[in-house]
N, C-alpha and C positions, 0 to 999 in steps of 0.2 A: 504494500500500500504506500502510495506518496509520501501523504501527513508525516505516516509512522516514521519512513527514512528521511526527511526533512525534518522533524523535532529528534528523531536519534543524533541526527549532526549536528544540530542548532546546542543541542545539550553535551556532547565530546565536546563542540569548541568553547562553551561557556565553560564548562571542568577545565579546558587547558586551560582558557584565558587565566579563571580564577587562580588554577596552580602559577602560572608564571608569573601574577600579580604580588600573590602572596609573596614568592622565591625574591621578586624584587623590593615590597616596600614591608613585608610582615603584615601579621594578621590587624592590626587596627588602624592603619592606614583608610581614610576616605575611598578611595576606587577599588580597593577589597576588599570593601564593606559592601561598596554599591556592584560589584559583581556576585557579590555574591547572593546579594538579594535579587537581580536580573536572572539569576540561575536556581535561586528556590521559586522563581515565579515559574521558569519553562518547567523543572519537577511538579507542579501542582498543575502544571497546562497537561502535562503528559499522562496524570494521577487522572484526572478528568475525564480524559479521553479512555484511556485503554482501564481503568480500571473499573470494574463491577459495581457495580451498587448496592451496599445490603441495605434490606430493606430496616426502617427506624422502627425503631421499638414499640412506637406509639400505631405502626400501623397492626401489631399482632393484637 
Protein backbone atom coordinates (compact mmCIF):
# COMPACT_ATOMS: atom_id res chain seq x y z
CA UNK A 1 0.00 0.00 0.00
CA UNK A 2 1.20 3.63 -0.70
CA UNK A 3 0.20 5.46 2.61
CA UNK A 4 1.97 2.57 4.60
CA UNK A 5 5.59 2.88 2.48
CA UNK A 6 5.21 6.75 2.45
CA UNK A 7 4.75 7.03 6.54
CA UNK A 8 7.33 3.98 6.90
CA UNK A 9 9.93 6.59 5.34
CA UNK A 10 8.43 9.68 6.56
CA UNK A 11 9.12 7.83 10.07
CA UNK A 12 13.01 6.10 9.36
CA UNK A 13 13.91 9.73 8.30
CA UNK A 14 12.26 11.56 11.22
CA UNK A 15 14.26 8.44 13.72
CA UNK A 16 17.51 9.52 11.61
CA UNK A 17 16.97 13.06 11.61
CA UNK A 18 16.04 12.94 15.50
CA UNK A 19 19.38 10.58 16.01
CA UNK A 20 21.74 12.94 14.26
CA UNK A 21 20.02 15.95 16.08
CA UNK A 22 20.60 14.45 19.37
CA UNK A 23 24.45 13.16 18.26
CA UNK A 24 24.83 16.99 17.46
CA UNK A 25 23.23 19.30 20.18
CA UNK A 26 22.11 16.48 23.05
CA UNK A 27 18.83 15.80 24.24
CA UNK A 28 17.52 19.38 25.56
CA UNK A 29 18.52 21.33 22.93
CA UNK A 30 15.33 23.24 21.17
CA UNK A 31 15.23 21.36 17.48
CA UNK A 32 15.53 17.94 19.50
CA UNK A 33 12.92 18.72 21.38
CA UNK A 34 10.92 19.82 18.38
CA UNK A 35 11.92 16.69 16.29
CA UNK A 36 11.11 14.84 18.25
CA UNK A 37 7.73 15.90 18.89
CA UNK A 38 7.37 16.14 14.68
CA UNK A 39 8.17 12.32 15.16
CA UNK A 40 5.68 11.37 18.01
CA UNK A 41 3.11 13.05 15.85
CA UNK A 42 3.95 10.63 12.57
CA UNK A 43 3.86 7.43 15.48
CA UNK A 44 0.40 8.48 16.45
CA UNK A 45 -0.53 9.23 12.48
CA UNK A 46 0.78 5.80 11.93
CA UNK A 47 -1.19 4.24 15.44
CA UNK A 48 -4.37 5.62 13.78
CA UNK A 49 -4.09 4.36 10.74
CA UNK A 50 -2.99 0.63 10.94
CA UNK A 51 -3.89 0.03 14.35
CA UNK A 52 -7.21 -1.75 15.60
CA UNK A 53 -9.76 -0.20 17.41
CA UNK A 54 -10.85 -1.89 20.67
CA UNK A 55 -13.95 -1.20 21.37
CA UNK A 56 -14.46 1.31 24.81
CA UNK A 57 -15.70 -0.14 27.70
CA UNK A 58 -18.67 1.87 27.83
CA UNK A 59 -19.98 0.25 24.71
CA UNK A 60 -20.07 -3.57 26.48
Amino acid sequence: MKTDETLNEQLEAARQQLHDLYEQYGFGHACVLEQSMFLDELINQYNRIFQPKSPSPMQN
